[in-house]
N, C-alpha and C positions, 0 to 999 in steps of 0.2 A: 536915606530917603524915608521921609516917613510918610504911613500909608494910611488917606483919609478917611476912607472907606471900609470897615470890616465884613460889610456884608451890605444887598440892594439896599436902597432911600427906602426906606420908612417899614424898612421890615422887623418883625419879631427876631431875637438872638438870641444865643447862649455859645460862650466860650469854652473851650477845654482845650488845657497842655497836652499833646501828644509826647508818648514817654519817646525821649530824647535815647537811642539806640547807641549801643558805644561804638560800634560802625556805621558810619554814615548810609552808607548802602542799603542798610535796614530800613531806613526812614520807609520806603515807598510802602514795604510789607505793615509796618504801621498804621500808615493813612488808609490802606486796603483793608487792614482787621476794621477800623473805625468805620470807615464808608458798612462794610458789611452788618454790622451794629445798628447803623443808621436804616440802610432794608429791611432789617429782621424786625423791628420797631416800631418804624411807621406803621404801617397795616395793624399793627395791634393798638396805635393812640389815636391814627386818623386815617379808616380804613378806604375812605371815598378817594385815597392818591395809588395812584399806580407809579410801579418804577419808570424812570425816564432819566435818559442820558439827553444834557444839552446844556448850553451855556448862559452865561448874560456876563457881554464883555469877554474878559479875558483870564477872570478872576476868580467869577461866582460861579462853582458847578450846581448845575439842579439832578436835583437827584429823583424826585419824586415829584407827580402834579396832579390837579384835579381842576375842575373846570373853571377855578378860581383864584388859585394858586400854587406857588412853588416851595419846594422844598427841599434846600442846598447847603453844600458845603465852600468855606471861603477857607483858606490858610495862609500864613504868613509868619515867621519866626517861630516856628513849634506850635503855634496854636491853632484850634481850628474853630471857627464860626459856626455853627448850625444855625441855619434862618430860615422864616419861613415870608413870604412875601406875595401880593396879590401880581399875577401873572403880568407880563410885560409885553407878549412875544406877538408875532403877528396876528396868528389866528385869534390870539382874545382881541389883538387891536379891531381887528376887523369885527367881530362879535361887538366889539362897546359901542360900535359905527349904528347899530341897530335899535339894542335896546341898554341899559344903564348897567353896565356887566362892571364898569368897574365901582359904581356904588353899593352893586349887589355884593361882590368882593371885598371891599371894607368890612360892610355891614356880616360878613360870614366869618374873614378875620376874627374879628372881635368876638363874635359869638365863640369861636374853639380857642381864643387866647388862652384859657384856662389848661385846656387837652393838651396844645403845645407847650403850656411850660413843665406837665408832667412830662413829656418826650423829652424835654430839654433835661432833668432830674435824672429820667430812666439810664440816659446816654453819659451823664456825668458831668455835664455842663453846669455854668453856672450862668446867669442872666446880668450881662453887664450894667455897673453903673451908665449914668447919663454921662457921654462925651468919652474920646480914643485914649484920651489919659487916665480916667478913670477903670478903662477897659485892660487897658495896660498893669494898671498900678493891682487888679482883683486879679488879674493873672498871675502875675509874679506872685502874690499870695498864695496861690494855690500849689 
């Protein structure tokens, strides 16, 4: 099955191979070191996110937010996604109902794209080509 999606519609990314454990079992203590990496980080590229545990789907963990956006971990065959994405969840929904929260969120995107692709460098990641096969094929390079 292959999977469409590496991380939310229209979010910033970066890829990385998690090292492949010669016991499977190990895997979890792997993604645990990484996820920790990705805390210790944040607040040092983009200090206005706090840690946060929660989801979008089934797929996308968030790890981090700020009043404009997420910042998450996605995995799939050894690899893992770091994304960053303008928030989805109810409380922003309710907020955009008011005043233009999610134009203001683009428009803040864009202004720190630079900051997150250093996060994305800091972490080891690499910033996928355009399209899942592309994504695929700079992975297996790596």
């Amino acid at each position: 099955m292959l999977r469409s999606a590496y991380h939310p519609p229209g979010a910033q990314a970066g890829v990385r191979g998690l090292p492949a454990p010669a016991d499977p079992r190990d895997w979890p203590a792997a993604y645990a070191a990484f996820v920790a990496d990705i805390h210790r980080e944040v607040p040092v590229h983009l200090p206005s996110f706090e840690r946060r545990h929660a989801w979008r789907g089934r797929s996308h963990r968030v790890l981090a937010r700020n009043v404009h956006a997420d910042i998450g971990i996605s995995t799939w065959q050894g690899a893992a996604w770091v994304w960053i994405a303008a928030r989805s969840d109810r409380e922003f929904r309710r907020r955009a109902e008011w005043i233009d929260a999610r134009g203001e969120a683009r428009a803040w995107l864009l202004q720190i794209a630079p900051r997150f692709a250093r996060l994305l460098t800091t972490l080891g990641c690499q910033q996928p080509l355009s399209g899942s096969d592309a994504a695929s094929d700079q992975l297996a390079a790596a």
